[in-house]
N, C-alpha and C positions, 0 to 999 in steps of 0.2 A: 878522661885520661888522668893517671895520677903524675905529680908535678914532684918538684924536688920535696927533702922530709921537711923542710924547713917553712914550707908552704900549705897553702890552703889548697887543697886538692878536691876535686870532683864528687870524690869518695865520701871525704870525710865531711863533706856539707850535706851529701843524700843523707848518709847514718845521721846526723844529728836531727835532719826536718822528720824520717822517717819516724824516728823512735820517740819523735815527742808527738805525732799524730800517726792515730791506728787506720791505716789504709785497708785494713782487713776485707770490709762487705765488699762485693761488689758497686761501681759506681756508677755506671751507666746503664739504663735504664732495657731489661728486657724486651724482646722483639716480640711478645703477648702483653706489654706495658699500656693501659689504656686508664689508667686510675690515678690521679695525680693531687698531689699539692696545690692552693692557688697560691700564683706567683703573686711575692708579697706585697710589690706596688700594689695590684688590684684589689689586695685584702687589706690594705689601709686604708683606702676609700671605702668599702662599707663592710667591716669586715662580720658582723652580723649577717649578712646574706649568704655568706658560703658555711655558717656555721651552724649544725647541729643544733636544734633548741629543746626537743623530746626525748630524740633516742638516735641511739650510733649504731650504724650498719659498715660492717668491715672493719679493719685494723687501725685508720688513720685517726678513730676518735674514741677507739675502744676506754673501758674504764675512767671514763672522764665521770668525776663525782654529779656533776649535775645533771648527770643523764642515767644516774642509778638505777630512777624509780621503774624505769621500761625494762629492767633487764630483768624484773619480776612478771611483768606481762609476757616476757618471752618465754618465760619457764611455762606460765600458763597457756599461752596459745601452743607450747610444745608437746602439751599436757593431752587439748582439745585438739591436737593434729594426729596424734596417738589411735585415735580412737577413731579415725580414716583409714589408717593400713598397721599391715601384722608386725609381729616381730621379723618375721625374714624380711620384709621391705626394709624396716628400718637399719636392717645390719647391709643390706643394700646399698641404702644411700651413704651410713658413713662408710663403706667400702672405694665409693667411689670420691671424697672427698680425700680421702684417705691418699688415694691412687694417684691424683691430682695435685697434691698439694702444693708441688714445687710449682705447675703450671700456672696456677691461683696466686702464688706467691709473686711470681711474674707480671701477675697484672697489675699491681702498685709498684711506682716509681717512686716513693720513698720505703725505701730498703730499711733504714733503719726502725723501722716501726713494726715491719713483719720479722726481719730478723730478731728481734727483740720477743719474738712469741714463740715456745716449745710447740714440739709437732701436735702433740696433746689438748694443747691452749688454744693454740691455730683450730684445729680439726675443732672443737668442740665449738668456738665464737662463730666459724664458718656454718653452722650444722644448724645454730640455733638461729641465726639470722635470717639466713635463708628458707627455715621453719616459719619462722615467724611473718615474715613476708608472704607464702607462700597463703599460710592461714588465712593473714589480713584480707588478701584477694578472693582468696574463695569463700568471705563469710562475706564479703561486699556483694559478692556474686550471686550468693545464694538471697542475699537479704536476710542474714541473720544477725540478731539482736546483739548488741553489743557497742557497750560505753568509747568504744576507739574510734568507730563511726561515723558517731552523728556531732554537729557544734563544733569547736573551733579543736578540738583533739583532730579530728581528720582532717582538714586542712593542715595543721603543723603537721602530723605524722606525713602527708601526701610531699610536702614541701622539702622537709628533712631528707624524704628518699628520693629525690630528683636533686641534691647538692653533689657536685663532682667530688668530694672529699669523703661522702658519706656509701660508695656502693659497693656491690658483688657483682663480680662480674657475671653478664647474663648468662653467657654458658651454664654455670653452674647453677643458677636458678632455674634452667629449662630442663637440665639433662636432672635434678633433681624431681620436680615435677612430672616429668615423663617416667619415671624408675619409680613412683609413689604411684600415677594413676597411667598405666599404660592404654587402654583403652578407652578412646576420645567418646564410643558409642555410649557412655555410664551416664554422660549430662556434663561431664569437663570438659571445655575450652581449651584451647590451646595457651599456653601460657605466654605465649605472646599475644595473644587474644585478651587473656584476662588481665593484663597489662594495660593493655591498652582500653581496658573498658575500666580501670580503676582511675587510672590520669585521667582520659580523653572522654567524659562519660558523654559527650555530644557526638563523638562521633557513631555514625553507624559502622556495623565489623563487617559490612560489605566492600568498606573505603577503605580497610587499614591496610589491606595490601599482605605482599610475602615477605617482608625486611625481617623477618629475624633471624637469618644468616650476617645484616650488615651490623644489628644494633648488638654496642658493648656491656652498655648498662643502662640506668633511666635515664639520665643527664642525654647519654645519646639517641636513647628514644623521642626524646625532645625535637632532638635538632633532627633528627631522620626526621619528623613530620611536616617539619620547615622546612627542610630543601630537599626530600623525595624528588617534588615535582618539577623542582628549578633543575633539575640537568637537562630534561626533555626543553627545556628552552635554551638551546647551547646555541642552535643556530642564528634564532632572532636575537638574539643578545648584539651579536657581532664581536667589533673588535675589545680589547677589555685592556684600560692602564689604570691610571690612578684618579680617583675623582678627587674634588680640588675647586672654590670658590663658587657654589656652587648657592643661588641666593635662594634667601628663606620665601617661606611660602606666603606671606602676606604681599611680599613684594614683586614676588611672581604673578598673584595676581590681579596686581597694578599694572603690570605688564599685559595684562590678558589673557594671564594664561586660566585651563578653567581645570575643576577639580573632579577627581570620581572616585569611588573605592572602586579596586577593581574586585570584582565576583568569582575568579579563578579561582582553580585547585589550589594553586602554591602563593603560598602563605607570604610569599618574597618578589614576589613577580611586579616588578615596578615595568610602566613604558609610560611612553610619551609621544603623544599621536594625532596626526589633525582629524577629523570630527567634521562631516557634513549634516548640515538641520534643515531643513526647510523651513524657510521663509529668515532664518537666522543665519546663511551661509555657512562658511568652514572656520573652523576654531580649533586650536591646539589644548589638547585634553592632558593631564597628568594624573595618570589611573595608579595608583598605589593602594594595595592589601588592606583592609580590615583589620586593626589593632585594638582587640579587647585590652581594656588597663584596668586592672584590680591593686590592690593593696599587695599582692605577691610577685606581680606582673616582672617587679624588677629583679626579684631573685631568679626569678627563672630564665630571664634574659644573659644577668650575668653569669649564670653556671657554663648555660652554653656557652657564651661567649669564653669563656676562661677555659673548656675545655676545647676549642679553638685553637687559642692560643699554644696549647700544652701539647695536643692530638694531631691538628688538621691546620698549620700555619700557612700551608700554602692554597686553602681552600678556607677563608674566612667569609664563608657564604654571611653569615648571622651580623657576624660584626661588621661590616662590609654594606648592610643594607640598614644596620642602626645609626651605621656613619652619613648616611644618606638624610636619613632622618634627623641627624644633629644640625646638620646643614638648611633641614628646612625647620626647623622647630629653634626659632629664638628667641620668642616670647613667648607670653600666655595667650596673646592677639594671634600669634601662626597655630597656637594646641588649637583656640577658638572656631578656627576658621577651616582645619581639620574635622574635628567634632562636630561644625556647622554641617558639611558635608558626608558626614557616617565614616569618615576615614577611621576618626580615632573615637572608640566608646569608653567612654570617661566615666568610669566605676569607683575614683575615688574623690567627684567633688571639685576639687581646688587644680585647674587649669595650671596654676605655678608648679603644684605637686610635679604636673606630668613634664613641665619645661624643665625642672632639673634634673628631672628620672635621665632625659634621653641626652640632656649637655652633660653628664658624668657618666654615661655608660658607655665613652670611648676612651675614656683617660687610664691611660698604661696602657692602653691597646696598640699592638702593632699588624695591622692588615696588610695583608697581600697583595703583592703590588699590581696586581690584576684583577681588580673590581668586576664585575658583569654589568655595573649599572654605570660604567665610561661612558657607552655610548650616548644613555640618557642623559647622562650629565652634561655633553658637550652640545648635545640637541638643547636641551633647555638654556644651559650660555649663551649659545647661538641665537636662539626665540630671543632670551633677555639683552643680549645687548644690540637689536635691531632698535632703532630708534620711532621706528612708523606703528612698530607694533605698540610700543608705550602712545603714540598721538593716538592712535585708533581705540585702544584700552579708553583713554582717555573722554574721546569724542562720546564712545557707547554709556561712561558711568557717570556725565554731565548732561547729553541729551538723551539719552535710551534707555536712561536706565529703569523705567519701569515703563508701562503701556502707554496711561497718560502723557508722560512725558514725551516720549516718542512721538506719538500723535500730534500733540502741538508743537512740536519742534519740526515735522512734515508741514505740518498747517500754517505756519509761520515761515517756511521756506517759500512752501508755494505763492503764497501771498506775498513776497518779495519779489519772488520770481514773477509774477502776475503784473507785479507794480512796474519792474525795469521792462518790460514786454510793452506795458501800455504808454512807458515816457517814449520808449523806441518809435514804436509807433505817430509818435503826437509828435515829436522831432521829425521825421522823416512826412509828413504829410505840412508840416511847415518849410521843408525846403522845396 
């Protein structure tokens, strides 16, 4: 409302904030927005992992000078994609980026980086990128010869294009791919197939399943493969709050508790269970997923997790089960003792490495306040803070704990028990 003339008015404070900052773009982030910035807490902590080291795919890191030299391999691989389909394909597909652009433009949440590119600029960086990509896969696929391939060039190009900063949204790498090779019967894969057989090359394409209606781009092709499976466990899960003091695994199993990788489909599938043996009675088991750790392990962890944060706040399946893990990983004796057990396959060496990988890849994390691994959390507190269970832990890794010992720790009972039987007797044949 405006106030007397002699006053500060409503008015005259918008006009002045207005016109010294341009509110022009739009500011809030489109309802096809899946392409994001890392929030810049998590990009001070290691801000090399979310960054482009080869080559820039999309608008967020276009024209950045130390990633020139790729933008000559795209011309080339655009060159050798040429000579796959005709001139009418090719006015095809820029017809359809063409078509799309504003939709495209939607899937990055910072505006000012695509607003900042003519339709010209846009349509051309969009055409060749996803050219380029498109290549890369199919010359993987075919097995053909070429320096981007093999040695540490494919590893960094592999890593680059799984960064949340660095993608194309998948629609338009499929619906391109499909307009280039419409007919799957020629020897082409589906391009979510050959996606998944460039990242995932272990996997068989019997496993990968129907997700690419879910997945957005690579970063989310990740995290589709880690928790596909974890919905189908909603029931056993149970109730879900916040996990919380939750003790490290050296110390759990002083307590007795005992360790297993679990062999399951889902990559995330923690429980915690008693365990019948023969001749060994019942034991409470903490089966927890198979964790390959390489020298990348950690970039790939944090993308996910950051596009969590940005995407899926209320579903921080990834982050949510790395928080699990910081809890049990406090030294290099809990990685140790992990890796004793096949949990964790330790690819680079130094046990410390892998203790700070996993006590910094919660920091600036904010998780959703509804964990799925509550209930195991409050099961194993429970285990650890019974005091019979620490005496009985105890009793087995002082007398039991290997064969021989066992055995003479029987044989030395007996023989006690032997001796008070025979004073019994010698008393009682004296009165």
């Amino acid at each position: 409302m405006e106030m007397e003339e002699d006053k500060i008015t409503i008015a005259s404070i918008k006009k002045c904030k207005e016109v010294r900052i341009d509110v022009g773009e739009k500011l809030e982030p489109q309802g096809g927005c899946c392409i994001y910035r890392v929030p810049k807490g998590l990009r001070k902590i290691n801000k090399a992992a979310y960054t482009p080291k080869v080559i820039s795919i999309g608008p967020l890191h276009h024209r950045k000078n130390e990633l020139a030299n790729m933008e000559k391999q795209k011309i080339r691989y655009q060159r050798e994609f040429s000579r796959r389909i005709t001139d009418e394909t090719w006015q095809e597909l820029i017809h359809f980026v063409d078509l799309n652009e504003q939709t495209i433009r939607n899937c990055y949440a910072d505006t000012s980086c695509t607003f900042k590119l003519k339709k010209f600029d846009f349509i051309t960086m969009i055409l060749y990128d996803a050219v380029f990509i498109i290549e890369l896969f199919l010359r993987k696929h075919f097995g053909a010869t070429d320096f981007l391939l093999v040695g540490p060039r494919r590893t960094l190009i592999s890593c680059d294009l799984q960064l949340l900063e660095n993608q194309l949204p998948f629609f338009v790498l499929k619906e391109l791919y499909s307009l280039a090779f419409p007919n799957p019967e020629t020897g082409y894969l589906s391009f979510f197939c050959l996606s998944c057989k460039f990242f995932f090359q272990g996997k068989q394409l019997s496993e990968i399943g129907a997700g690419i209606e879910e997945v957005k781009h690579f970063t989310d092709l990740r995290r589709y493969f880690m928790t596909t499976k974890l919905y189908q466990l909603q029931e056993r899960t149970g109730s879900r709050g916040t996990v919380t003091d939750v003790p490290c695994a050296v110390k759990l199993k002083k307590s007795g508790v005992k360790f297993r990788c679990n062999e399951g489909e889902c990559s995330l599938d923690v429980s915690f269970t008693k365990v019948k043996k023969l001749c060994l009675g019942v034991h409470d088991e903490l089966r927890i997923p198979k964790i390959e750790v390489y020298d990348d392990t950690e970039l790939y962890f944090r993308n996910v997790m950051a596009l969590e944060q940005c995407h899926y706040p209320r579903d921080t399946h990834v982050c949510n089960f790395i928080d699990l893990m910081d809890s049990l990983v406090n030294t290099k004796e809990d990685v140790d003792l992990l890796v004793e057990k096949k949990i964790i396959s330790n690819n680079v060496g130094d046990s410390a490495t892998i203790t700070r990988m996993f006590n910094r890849l919660c920091l600036q994390i904010t998780l959703s306040p509804y964990s799925r691994y509550y209930a195991v959390s409050e099961e194993i507190k429970e285990y650890y803070g019974n005091r019979w269970n620490h005496t009985k832990a105890t009793l087995k890794s002082v007398y039991f704990s290997n064969l021989w010992r066992g055995t003479g720790t029987i044989a030395a009972f007996l023989l006690v028990l032997l001796t008070l039987i025979q004073t019994v007797c010698s008393i009682l044949q004296v009165w």
